[in-house]
C-alpha positions in Angstrom: 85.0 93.9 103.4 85.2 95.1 106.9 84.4 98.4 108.2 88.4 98.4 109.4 89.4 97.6 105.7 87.4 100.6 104.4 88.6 103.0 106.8 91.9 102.3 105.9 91.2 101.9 102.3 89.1 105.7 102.3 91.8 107.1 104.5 95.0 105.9 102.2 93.0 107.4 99.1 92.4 110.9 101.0 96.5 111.2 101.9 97.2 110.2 98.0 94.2 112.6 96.5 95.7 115.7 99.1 99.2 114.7 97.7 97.9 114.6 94.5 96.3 117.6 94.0 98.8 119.3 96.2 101.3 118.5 93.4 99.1 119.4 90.6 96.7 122.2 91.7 97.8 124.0 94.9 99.9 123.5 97.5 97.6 124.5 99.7 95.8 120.6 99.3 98.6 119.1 101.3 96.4 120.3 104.2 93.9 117.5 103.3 96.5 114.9 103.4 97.0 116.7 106.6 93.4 116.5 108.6 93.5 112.9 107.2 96.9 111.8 109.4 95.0 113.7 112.4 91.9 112.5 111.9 93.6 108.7 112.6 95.5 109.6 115.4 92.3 110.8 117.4 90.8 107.8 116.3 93.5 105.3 117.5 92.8 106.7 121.2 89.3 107.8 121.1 87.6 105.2 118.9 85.9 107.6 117.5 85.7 107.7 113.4 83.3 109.4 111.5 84.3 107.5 108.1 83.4 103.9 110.5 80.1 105.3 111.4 79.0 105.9 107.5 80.9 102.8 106.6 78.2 101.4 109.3 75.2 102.8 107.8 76.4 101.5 104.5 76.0 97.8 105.8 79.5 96.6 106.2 80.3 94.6 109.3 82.5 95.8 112.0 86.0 94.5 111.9 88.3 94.4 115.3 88.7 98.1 116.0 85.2 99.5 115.3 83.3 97.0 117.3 
């Protein structure tokens, strides 16, 4: 697995766990699901991703975008 292929993986499983629990606990969780959407915007014009960088120091090779 890339590190491209885990970003997108972790990301997808933040929006459903914020949707999740905003569903079952609080509405308030939706906010999550929120920072999450944001969090890939800035990344698709800055390049910068915190999730890529541990995804890095786990050992996983870079993919395309986090070269």
């Amino acid at each position: 697995m890339t590190i491209d292929r885990a970003v997108f993986v972790f990301a997808g499983l933040v929006v459903l766990v914020g949707v999740a629990l905003a569903h079952y606990v609080s509405p308030w969780w939706i906010l999550l699901s929120v920072f999450a959407g944001l969090n890939m915007i800035q990344s698709a014009f800055t390049g910068f991703c915190p999730a890529a960088m541990v995804f890095k120091r786990l050992g996983l090779k870079a993919g395309p975008a986090f070269r």
